[in-house]
ZAKEDO-109552 format. One record per residue (C-alpha): residue number from 1; residue in one letter; x, z, y. Coordinates in steps of 0.1 Angstrom, whole numbers, plus 5000, padded with zeros to 4 digits. Each point is the difference from the previous one (the first is absolute). Layout:
<sites>
<site seq="NUM" type="A" c1="X" c3="Z" c2="Y"/>
...
</sites>
This chain:
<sites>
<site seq="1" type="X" c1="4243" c3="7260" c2="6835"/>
<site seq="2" type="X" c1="5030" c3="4977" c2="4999"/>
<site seq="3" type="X" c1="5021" c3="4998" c2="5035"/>
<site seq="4" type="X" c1="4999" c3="4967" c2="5021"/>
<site seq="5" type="X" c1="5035" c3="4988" c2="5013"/>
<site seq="6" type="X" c1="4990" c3="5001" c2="5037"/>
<site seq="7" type="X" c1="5024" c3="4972" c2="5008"/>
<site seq="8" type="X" c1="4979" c3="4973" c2="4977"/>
<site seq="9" type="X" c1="4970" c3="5005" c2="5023"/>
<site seq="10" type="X" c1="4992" c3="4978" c2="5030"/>
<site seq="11" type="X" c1="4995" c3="5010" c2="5033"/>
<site seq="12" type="X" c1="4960" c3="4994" c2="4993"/>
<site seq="13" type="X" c1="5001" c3="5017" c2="4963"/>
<site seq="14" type="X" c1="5021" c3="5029" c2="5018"/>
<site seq="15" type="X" c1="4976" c3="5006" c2="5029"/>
<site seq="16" type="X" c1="4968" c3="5002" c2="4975"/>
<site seq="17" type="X" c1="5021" c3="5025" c2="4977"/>
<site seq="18" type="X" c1="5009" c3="5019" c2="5036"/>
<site seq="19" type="X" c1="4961" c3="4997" c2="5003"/>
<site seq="20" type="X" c1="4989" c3="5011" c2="4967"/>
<site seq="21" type="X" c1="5023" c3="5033" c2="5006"/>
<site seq="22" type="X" c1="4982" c3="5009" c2="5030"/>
<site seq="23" type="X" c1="5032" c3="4991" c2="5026"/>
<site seq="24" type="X" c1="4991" c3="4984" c2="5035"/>
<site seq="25" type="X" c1="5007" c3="4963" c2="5005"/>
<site seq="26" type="X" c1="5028" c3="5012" c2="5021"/>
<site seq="27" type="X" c1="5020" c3="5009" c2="4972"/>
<site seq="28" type="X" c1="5007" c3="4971" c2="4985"/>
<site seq="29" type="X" c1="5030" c3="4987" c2="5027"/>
<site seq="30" type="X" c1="5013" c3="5037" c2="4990"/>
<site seq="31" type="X" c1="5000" c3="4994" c2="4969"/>
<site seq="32" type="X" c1="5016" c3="4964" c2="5004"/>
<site seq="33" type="X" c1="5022" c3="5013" c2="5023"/>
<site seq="34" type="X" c1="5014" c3="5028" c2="4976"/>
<site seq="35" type="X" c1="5002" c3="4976" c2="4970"/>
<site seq="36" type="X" c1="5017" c3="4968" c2="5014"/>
<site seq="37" type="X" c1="5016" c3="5011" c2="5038"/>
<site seq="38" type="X" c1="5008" c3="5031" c2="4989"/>
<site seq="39" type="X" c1="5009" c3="4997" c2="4962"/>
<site seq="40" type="X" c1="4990" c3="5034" c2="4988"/>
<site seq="41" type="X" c1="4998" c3="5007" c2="4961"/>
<site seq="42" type="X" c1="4977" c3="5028" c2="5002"/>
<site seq="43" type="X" c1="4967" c3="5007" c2="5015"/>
<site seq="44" type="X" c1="5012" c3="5036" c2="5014"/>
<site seq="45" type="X" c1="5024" c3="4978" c2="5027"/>
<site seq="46" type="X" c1="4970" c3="4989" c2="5014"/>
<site seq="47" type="X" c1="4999" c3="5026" c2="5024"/>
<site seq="48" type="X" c1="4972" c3="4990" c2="5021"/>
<site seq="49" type="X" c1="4974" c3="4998" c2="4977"/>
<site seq="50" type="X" c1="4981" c3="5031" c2="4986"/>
<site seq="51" type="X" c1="5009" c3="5022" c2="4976"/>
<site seq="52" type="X" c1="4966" c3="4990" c2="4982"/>
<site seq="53" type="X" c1="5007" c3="4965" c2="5000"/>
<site seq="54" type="X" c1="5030" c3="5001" c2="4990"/>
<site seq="55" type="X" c1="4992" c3="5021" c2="4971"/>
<site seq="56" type="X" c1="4973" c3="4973" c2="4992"/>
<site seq="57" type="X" c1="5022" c3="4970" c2="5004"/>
<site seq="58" type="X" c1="5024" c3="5019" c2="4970"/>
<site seq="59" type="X" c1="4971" c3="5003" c2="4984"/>
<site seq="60" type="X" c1="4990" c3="4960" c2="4997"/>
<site seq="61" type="X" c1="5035" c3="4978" c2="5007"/>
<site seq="62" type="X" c1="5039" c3="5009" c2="4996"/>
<site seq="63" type="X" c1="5024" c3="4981" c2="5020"/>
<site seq="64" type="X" c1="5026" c3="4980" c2="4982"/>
<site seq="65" type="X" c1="5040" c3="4996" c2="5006"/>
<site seq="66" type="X" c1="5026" c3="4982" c2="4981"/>
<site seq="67" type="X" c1="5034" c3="5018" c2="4985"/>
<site seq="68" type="X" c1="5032" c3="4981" c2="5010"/>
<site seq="69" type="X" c1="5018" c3="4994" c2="4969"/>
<site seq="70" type="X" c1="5026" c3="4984" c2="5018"/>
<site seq="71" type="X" c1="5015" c3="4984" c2="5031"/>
<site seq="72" type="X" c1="5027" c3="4972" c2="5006"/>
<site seq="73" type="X" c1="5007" c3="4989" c2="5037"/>
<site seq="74" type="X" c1="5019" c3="4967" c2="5002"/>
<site seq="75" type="X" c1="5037" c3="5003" c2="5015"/>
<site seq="76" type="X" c1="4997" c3="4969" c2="5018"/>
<site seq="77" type="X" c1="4968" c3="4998" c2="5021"/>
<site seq="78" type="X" c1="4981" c3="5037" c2="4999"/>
<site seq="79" type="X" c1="4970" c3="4986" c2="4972"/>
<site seq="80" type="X" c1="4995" c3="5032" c2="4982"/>
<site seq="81" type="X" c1="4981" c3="4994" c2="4961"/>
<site seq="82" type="X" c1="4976" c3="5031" c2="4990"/>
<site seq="83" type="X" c1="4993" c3="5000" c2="4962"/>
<site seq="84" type="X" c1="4967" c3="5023" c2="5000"/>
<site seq="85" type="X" c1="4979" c3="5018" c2="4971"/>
<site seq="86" type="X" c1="4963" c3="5000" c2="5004"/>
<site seq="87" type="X" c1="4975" c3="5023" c2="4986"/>
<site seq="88" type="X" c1="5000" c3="4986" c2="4966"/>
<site seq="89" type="X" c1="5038" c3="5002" c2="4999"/>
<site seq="90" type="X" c1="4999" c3="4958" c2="5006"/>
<site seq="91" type="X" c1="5030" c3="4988" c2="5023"/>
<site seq="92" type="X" c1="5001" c3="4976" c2="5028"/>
<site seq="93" type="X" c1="5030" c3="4987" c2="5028"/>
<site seq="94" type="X" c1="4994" c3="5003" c2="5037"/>
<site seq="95" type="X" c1="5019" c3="4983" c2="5022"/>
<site seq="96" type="X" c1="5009" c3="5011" c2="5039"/>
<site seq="97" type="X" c1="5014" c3="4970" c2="5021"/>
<site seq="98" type="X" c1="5010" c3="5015" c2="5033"/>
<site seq="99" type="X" c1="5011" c3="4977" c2="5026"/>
<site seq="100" type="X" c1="5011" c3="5003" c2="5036"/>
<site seq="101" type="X" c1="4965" c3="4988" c2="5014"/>
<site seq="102" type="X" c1="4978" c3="5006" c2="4972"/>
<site seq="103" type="X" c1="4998" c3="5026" c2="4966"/>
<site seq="104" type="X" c1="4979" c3="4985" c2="4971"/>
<site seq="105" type="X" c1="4995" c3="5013" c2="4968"/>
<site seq="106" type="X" c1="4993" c3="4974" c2="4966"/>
<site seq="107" type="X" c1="4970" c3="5014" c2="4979"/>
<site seq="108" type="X" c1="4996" c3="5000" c2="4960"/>
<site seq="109" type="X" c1="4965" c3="4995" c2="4989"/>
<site seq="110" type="X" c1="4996" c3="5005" c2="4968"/>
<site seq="111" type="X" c1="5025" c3="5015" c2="4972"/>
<site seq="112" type="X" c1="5016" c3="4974" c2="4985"/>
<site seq="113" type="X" c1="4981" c3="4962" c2="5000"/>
<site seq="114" type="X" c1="4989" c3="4977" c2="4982"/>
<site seq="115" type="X" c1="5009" c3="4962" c2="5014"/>
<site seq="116" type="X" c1="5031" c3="5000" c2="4986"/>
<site seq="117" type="X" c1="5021" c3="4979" c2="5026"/>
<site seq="118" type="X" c1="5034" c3="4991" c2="4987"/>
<site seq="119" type="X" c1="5020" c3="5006" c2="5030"/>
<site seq="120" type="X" c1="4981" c3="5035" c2="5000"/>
<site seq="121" type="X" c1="5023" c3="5036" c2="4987"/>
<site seq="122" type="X" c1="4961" c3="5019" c2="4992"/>
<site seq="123" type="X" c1="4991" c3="4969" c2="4975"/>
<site seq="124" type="X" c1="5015" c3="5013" c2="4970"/>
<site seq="125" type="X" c1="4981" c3="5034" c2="4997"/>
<site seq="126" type="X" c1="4965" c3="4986" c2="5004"/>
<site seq="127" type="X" c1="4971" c3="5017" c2="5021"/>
<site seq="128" type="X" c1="4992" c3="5037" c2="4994"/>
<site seq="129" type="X" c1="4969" c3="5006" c2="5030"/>
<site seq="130" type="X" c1="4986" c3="4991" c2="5033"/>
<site seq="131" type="X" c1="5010" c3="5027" c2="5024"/>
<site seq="132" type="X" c1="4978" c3="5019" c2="5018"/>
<site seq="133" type="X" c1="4987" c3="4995" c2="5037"/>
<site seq="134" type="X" c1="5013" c3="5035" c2="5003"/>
<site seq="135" type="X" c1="5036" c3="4990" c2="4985"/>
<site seq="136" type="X" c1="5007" c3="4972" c2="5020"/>
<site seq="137" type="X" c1="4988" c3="5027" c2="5032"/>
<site seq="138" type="X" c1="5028" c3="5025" c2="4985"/>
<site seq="139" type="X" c1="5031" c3="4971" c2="4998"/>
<site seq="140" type="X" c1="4993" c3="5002" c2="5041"/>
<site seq="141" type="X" c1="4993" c3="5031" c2="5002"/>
<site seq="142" type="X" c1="5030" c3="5007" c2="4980"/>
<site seq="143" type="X" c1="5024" c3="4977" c2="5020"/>
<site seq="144" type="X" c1="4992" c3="5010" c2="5033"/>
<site seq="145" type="X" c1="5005" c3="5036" c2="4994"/>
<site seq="146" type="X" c1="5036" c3="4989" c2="4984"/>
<site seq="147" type="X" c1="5006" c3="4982" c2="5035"/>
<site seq="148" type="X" c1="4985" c3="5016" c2="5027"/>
<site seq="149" type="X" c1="5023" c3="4986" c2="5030"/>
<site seq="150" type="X" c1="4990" c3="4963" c2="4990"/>
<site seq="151" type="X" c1="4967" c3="4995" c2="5010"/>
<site seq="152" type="X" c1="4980" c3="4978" c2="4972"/>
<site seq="153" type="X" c1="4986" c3="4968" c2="5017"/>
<site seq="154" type="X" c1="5000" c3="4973" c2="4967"/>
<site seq="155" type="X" c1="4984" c3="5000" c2="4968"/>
<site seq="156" type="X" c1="5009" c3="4973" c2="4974"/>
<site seq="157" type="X" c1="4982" c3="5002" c2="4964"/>
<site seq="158" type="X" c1="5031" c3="4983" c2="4981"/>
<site seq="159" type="X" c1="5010" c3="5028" c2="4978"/>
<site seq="160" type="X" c1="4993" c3="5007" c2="4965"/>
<site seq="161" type="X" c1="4963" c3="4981" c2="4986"/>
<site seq="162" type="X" c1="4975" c3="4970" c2="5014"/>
<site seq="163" type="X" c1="4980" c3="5014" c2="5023"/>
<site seq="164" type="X" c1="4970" c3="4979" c2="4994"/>
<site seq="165" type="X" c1="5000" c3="5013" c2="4972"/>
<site seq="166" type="X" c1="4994" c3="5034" c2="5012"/>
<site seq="167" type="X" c1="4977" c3="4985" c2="5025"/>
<site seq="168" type="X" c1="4977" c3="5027" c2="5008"/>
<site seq="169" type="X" c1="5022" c3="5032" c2="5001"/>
<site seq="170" type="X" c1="5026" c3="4974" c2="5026"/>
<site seq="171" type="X" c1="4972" c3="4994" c2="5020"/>
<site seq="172" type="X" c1="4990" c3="5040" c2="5000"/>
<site seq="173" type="X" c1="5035" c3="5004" c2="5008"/>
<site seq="174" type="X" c1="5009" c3="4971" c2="5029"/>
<site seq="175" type="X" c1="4963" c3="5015" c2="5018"/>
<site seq="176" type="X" c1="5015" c3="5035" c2="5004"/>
<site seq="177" type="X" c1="5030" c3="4990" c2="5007"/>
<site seq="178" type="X" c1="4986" c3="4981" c2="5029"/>
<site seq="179" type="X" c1="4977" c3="5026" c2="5011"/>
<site seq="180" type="X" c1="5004" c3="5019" c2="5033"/>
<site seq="181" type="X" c1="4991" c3="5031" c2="4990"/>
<site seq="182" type="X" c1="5023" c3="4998" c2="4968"/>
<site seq="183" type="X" c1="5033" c3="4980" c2="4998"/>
<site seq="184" type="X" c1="4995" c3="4974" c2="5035"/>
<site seq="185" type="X" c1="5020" c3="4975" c2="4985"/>
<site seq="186" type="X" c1="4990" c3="4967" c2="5014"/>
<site seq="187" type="X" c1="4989" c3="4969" c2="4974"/>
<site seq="188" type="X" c1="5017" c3="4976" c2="5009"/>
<site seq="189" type="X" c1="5032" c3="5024" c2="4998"/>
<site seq="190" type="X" c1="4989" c3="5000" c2="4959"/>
<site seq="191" type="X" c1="5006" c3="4970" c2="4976"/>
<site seq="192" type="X" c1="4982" c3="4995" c2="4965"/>
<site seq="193" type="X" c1="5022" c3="4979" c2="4980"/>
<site seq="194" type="X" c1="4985" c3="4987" c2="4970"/>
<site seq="195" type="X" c1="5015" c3="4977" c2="4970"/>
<site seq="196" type="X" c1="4973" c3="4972" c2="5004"/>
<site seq="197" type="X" c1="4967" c3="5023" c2="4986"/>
<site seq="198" type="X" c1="4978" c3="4979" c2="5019"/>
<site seq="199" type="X" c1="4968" c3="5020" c2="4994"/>
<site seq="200" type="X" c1="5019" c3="5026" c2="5019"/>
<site seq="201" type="X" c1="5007" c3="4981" c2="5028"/>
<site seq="202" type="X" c1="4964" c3="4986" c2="5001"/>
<site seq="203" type="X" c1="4988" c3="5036" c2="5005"/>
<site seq="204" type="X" c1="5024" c3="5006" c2="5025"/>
<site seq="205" type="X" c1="4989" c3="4974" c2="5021"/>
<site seq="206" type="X" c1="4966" c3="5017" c2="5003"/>
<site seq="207" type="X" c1="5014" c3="5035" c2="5010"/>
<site seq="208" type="X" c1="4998" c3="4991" c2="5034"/>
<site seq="209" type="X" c1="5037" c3="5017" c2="5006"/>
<site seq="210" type="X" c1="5030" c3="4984" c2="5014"/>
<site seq="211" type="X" c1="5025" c3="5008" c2="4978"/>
<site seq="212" type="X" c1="5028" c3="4979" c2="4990"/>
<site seq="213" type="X" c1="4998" c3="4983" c2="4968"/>
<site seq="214" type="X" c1="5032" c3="4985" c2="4985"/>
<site seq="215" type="X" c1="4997" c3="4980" c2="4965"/>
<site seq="216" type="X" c1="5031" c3="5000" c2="4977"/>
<site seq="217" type="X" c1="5004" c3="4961" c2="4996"/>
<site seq="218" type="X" c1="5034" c3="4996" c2="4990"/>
<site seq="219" type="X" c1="4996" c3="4964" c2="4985"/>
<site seq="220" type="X" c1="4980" c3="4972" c2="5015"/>
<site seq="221" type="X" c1="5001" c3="4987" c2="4964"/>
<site seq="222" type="X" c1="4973" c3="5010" c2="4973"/>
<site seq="223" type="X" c1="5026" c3="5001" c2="4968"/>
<site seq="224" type="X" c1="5030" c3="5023" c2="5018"/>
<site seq="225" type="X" c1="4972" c3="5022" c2="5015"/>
<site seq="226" type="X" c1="4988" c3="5007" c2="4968"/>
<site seq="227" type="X" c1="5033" c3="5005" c2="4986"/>
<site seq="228" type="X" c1="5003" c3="5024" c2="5033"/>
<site seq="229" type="X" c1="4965" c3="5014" c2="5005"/>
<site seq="230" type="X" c1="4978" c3="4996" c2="4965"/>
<site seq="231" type="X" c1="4970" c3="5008" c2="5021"/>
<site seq="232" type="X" c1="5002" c3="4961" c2="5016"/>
<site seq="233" type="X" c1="4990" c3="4995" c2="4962"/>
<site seq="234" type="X" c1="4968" c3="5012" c2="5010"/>
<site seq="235" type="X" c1="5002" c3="4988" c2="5035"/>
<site seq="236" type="X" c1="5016" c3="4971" c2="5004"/>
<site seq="237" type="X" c1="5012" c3="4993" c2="5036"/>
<site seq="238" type="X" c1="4981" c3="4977" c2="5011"/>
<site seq="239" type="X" c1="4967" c3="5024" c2="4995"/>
<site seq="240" type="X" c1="5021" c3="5027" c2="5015"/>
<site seq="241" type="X" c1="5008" c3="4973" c2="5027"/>
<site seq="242" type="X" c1="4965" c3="4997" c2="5005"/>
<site seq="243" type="X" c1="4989" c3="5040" c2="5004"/>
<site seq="244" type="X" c1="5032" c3="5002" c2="5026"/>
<site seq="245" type="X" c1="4984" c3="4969" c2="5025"/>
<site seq="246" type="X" c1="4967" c3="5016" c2="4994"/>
<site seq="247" type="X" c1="5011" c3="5037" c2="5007"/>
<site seq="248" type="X" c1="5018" c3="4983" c2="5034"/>
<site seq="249" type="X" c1="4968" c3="4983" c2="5010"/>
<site seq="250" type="X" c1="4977" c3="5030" c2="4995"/>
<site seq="251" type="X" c1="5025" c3="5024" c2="5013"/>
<site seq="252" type="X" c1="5014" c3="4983" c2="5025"/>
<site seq="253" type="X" c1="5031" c3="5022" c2="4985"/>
<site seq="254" type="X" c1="5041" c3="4985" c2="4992"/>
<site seq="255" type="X" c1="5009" c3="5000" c2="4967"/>
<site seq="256" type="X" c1="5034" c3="5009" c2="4988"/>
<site seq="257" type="X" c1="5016" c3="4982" c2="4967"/>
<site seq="258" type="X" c1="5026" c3="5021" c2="4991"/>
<site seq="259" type="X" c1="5030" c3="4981" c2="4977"/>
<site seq="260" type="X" c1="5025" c3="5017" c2="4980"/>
<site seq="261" type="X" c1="5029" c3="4970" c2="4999"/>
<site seq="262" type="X" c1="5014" c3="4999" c2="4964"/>
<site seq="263" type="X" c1="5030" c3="4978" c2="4998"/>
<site seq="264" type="X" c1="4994" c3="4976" c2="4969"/>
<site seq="265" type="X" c1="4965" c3="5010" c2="5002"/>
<site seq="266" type="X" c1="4980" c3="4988" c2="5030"/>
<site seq="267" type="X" c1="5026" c3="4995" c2="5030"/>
<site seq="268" type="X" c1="5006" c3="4967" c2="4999"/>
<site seq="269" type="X" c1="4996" c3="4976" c2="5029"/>
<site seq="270" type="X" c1="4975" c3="4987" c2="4974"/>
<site seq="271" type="X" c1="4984" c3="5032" c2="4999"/>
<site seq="272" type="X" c1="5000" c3="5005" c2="5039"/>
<site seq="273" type="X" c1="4984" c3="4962" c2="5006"/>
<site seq="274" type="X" c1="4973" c3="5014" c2="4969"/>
<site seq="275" type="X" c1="4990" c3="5030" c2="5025"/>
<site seq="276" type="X" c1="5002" c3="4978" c2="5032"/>
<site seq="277" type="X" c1="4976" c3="4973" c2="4986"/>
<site seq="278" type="X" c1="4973" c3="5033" c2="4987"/>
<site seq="279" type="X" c1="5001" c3="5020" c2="5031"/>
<site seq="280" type="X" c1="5008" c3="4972" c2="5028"/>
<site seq="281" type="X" c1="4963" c3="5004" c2="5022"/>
<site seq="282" type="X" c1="4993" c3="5035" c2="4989"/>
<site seq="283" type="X" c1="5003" c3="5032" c2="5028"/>
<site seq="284" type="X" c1="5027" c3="5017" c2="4982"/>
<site seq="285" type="X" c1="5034" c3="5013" c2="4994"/>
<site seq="286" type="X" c1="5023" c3="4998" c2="4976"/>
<site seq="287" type="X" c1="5026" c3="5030" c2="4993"/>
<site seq="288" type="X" c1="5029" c3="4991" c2="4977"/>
<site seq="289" type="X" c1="5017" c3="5027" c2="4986"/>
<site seq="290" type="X" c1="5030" c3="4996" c2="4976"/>
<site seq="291" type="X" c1="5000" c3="5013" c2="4964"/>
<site seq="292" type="X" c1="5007" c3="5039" c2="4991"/>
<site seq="293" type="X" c1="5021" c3="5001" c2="4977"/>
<site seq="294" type="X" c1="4982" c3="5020" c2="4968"/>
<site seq="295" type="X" c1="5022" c3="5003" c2="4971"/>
<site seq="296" type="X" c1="4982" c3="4992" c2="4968"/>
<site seq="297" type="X" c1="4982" c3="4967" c2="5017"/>
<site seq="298" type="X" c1="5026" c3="4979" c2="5002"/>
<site seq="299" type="X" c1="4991" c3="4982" c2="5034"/>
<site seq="300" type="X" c1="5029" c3="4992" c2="5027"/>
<site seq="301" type="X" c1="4995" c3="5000" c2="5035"/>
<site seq="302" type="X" c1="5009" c3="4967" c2="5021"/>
<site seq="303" type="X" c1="5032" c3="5000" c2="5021"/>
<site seq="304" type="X" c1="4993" c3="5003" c2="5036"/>
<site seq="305" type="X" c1="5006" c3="4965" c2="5009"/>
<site seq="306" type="X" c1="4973" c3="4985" c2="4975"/>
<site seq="307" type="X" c1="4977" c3="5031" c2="5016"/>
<site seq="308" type="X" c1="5008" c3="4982" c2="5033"/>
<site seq="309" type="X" c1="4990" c3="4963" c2="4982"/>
<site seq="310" type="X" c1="4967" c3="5013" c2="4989"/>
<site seq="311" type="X" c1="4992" c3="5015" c2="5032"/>
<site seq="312" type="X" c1="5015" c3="4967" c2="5021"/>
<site seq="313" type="X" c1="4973" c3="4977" c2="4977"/>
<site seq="314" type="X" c1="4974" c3="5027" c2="5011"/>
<site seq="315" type="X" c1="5004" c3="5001" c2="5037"/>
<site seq="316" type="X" c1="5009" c3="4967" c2="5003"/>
<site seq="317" type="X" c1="4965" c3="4990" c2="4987"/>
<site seq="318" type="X" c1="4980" c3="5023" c2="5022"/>
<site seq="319" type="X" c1="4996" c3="5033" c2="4979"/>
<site seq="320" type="X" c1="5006" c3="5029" c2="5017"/>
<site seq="321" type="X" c1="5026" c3="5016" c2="4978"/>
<site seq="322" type="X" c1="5018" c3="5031" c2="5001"/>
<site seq="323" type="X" c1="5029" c3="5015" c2="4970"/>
<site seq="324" type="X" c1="4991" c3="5031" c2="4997"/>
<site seq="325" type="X" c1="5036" c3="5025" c2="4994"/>
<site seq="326" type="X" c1="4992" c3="5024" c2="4974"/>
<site seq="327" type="X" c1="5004" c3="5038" c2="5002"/>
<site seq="328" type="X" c1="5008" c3="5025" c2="4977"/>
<site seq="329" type="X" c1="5014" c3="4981" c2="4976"/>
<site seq="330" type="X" c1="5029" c3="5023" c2="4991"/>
<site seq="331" type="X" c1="4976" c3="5023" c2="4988"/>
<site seq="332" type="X" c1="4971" c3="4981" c2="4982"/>
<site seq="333" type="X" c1="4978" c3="5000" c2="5027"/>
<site seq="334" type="X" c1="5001" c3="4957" c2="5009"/>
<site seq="335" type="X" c1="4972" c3="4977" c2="4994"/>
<site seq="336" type="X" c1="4989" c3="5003" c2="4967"/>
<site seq="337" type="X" c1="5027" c3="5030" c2="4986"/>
<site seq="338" type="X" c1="4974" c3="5024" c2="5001"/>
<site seq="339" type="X" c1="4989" c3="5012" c2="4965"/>
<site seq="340" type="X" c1="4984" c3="5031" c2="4979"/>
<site seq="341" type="X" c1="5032" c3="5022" c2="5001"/>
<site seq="342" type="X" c1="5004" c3="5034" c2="4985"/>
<site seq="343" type="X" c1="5033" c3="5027" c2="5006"/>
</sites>
């Protein structure tokens, strides 16, 4: 019989397989606990069970863990970039973001993707797979026992892939991680971003979890957000315009629109009065945040005083607006420099 990676199972699927084995109900916070507080990569470090169960548990899952291929910690503001090689020899980036107040880490979820946005370093080499619920457990698990001094408190799905497009094995994911027994990482201290998949956010809005969703908008105008994001092409914004007021009204839940300003691009005070006159009325935020430089695109990044124009229009009009500085940039790790890399 084929072995079950333990970490793709629920808390419910787990507790029937506990079942199934024989084990009390008991053991399934020792077995969380062991997996996701503790970390362990082996079923013999889980000293309080039995030696019969353990040898049963060997027999039916194995417990995964990702090899660090490499590591690059930004001179400049601590953001350390893992590059990591899963099971099937696939690669992802991880990034750590530790502040004074806070430590967050910036999850892949998928290897490579397939949406193609221009301003976007993973574009060019396409989408490999979806990763496993199991795999995006192992970039925390990972992290955290890289940094065990910072406490973890946020979770932002902005790294590598769409994650509505990996929809179910998120979801698996953002539940354990919000479990008590397992990671006890509160919701709203995790944010889904999403390019605009507005079936995605549609099933969201029924989860019944208050999470933090953030939509990557950056243009108010269909014809550069195509040019920016191809998926408006599919959803244009004013049906992803739609899904955002109806997630707010059902959720009762901010949005964020996250803008990446791109000078000659969409950071005009045309541009700026474009996203005023779309968002005006609507319980959101906006966070600007100014172009990373990636080599082979060919995008600039606006000087700081027409950052400070765009934001002015903003603010001035009633949007709660933020610029958003950007980290690790001296190593790749900024918005939208991650990418499949290999040594």
């Amino acid at each position: 019989m084929d072995k079950t990676d333990i970490k793709n199972l629920s808390k419910a699927e787990l507790g029937i397989a506990l079942e199934s084995l024989g084990a009390e109900a008991y053991r399934l916070k020792q077995v969380f606990r062991w997996l996701y507080k503790a970390g362990v990569r082996s079923f013999d470090e889980m000293t309080d069970l039995s030696d019969e169960l353990r040898h049963k548990l060997k027999g039916r899952f194995y417990i995964t863990h990702p090899v660090m291929l490499d590591s690059r910690r930004s001179a400049s503001d601590g953001t350390t970039k893992y590059l990591l090689k899963l099971e099937d020899a696939s690669t992802i980036e991880t990034v750590f973001l530790p502040e004074r107040d806070r430590a967050t880490i910036c999850l892949s979820t998928q290897v490579g993707c397939k949406f193609a946005c221009s301003f976007c370093a993973s574009a060019p080499f396409g989408f490999v797979r979806n990763l496993k619920a199991s795999e995006i457990l192992d970039e925390v698990l990972f992290v955290r026992s890289k940094n065990p001094a910072k406490p973890l408190t946020n979770l932002v799905f902005m790294g590598i892939g769409e994650p509505f497009d990996n929809y179910d094995n998120v979801m698996k994911a953002v539940k354990l991680f919000n479990d008590p027994d397992a990671f006890h990482i509160g919701a709203r201290k995790i944010t889904i971003s999403t390019c605009g998949i507005i079936p995605g956010i549609s099933k969201l809005e029924r989860e019944g979890l208050q999470v933090e969703l953030s939509i990557s908008l950056h243009s108010a105008d269909d014809d550069i957000r195509s040019k920016l994001v191809p998926i408006n092409k599919k959803y244009r914004v004013k049906e992803l315009m739609r899904a955002c007021n109806e997630y707010i009204k059902n959720t009762g839940r901010v949005i964020t629109f996250e803008y990446i300003l791109i000078k000659g691009a969409n950071a005009s005070a045309a541009d700026a009065m474009k996203l005023v006159k779309l968002v005006k009325g609507m319980k959101c935020k906006v966070n600007t945040i100014a172009y990373n430089k990636i080599r082979i695109k060919g995008y600039t990044e606006p000087s700081p005083a027409e950052v400070k124009a765009f934001l002015k229009i903003l603010r001035d009009n009633g949007i709660n607006a933020i610029h958003r500085k950007s980290r690790g940039e001296d190593i790749d790790a900024g918005c939208g420099q991650l990418r499949i890399s290999r040594l």
